[in-house]
KEGUSE-494378 format. One record per residue (C-alpha): x, y, z; residue in one letter. Coordinates in nm, 3 decimals. Layout:
REC      east     north        up   zavex
REC         X         Y         Z       A
...
***
This chain:
REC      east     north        up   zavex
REC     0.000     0.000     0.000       X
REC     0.256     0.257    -0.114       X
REC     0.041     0.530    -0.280       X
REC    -0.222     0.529     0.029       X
REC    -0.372     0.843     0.122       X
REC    -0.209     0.954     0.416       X
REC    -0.454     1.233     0.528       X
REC    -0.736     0.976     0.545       X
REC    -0.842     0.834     0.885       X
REC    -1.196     0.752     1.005       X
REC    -1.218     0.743     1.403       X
REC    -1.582     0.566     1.456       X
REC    -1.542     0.731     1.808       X
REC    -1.532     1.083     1.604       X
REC    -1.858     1.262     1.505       X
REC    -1.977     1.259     1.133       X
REC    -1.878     1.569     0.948       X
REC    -2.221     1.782     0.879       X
REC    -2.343     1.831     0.542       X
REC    -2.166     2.066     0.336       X
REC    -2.306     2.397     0.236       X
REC    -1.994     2.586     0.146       X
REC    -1.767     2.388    -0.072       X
REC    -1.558     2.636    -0.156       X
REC    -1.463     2.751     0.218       X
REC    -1.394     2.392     0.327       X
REC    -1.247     2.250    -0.011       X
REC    -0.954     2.071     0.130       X
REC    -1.161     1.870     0.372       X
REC    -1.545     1.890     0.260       X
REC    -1.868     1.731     0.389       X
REC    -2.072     1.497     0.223       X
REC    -2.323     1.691     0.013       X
REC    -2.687     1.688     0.033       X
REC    -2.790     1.510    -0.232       X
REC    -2.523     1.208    -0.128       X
REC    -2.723     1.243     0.241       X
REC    -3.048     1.202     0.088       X
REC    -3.012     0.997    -0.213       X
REC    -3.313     0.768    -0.272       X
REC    -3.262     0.397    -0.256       X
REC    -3.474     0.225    -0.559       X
REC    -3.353    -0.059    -0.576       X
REC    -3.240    -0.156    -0.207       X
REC    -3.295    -0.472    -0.009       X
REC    -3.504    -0.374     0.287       X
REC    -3.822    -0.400     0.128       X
REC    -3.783    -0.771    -0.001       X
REC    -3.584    -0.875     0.290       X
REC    -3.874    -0.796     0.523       X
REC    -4.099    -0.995     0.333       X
REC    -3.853    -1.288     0.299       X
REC    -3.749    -1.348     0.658       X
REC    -4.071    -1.421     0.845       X
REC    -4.158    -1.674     0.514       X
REC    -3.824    -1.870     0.615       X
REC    -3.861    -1.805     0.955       X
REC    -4.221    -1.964     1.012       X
REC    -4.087    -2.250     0.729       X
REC    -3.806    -2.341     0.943       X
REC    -3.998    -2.354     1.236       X
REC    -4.261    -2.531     1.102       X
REC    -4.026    -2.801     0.957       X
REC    -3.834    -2.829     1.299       X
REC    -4.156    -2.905     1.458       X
REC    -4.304    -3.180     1.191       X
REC    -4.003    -3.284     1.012       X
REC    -3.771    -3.318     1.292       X
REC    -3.887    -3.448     1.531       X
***
């Protein structure tokens, strides 16, 4: 890892920079911007996943308790 960047560090004890506003006063070391804060997830796995749990969930219980035993 020669050419890592050496002025890169994340602390997870250190707060999250706020959202930037003035890009050119803080160019050097900028916030996230807003539209990387609120970015709309289309196509993310939360609404599928929350379906597909309980389905395996009550399956796997309900083949523990008839199949297994």
């Amino acid at each position: 890892m020669d050419n890592a960047d050496v002025k890169h560090s994340e602390d997870p004890l250190k707060p999250h920079k706020p959202i930037e506003t003035n890009y050119s006063k803080h160019q050097d070391d900028p916030g996230p911007s807003r539209q990387a804060v609120d970015e709309y997830d289309k196509n993310g796995a939360a609404p599928v996943l929350k379906w597909i749990i309980p389905i395996l969930v009550v399956a796997l219980l309900i083949y523990w308790l008839f199949f297994k035993g």
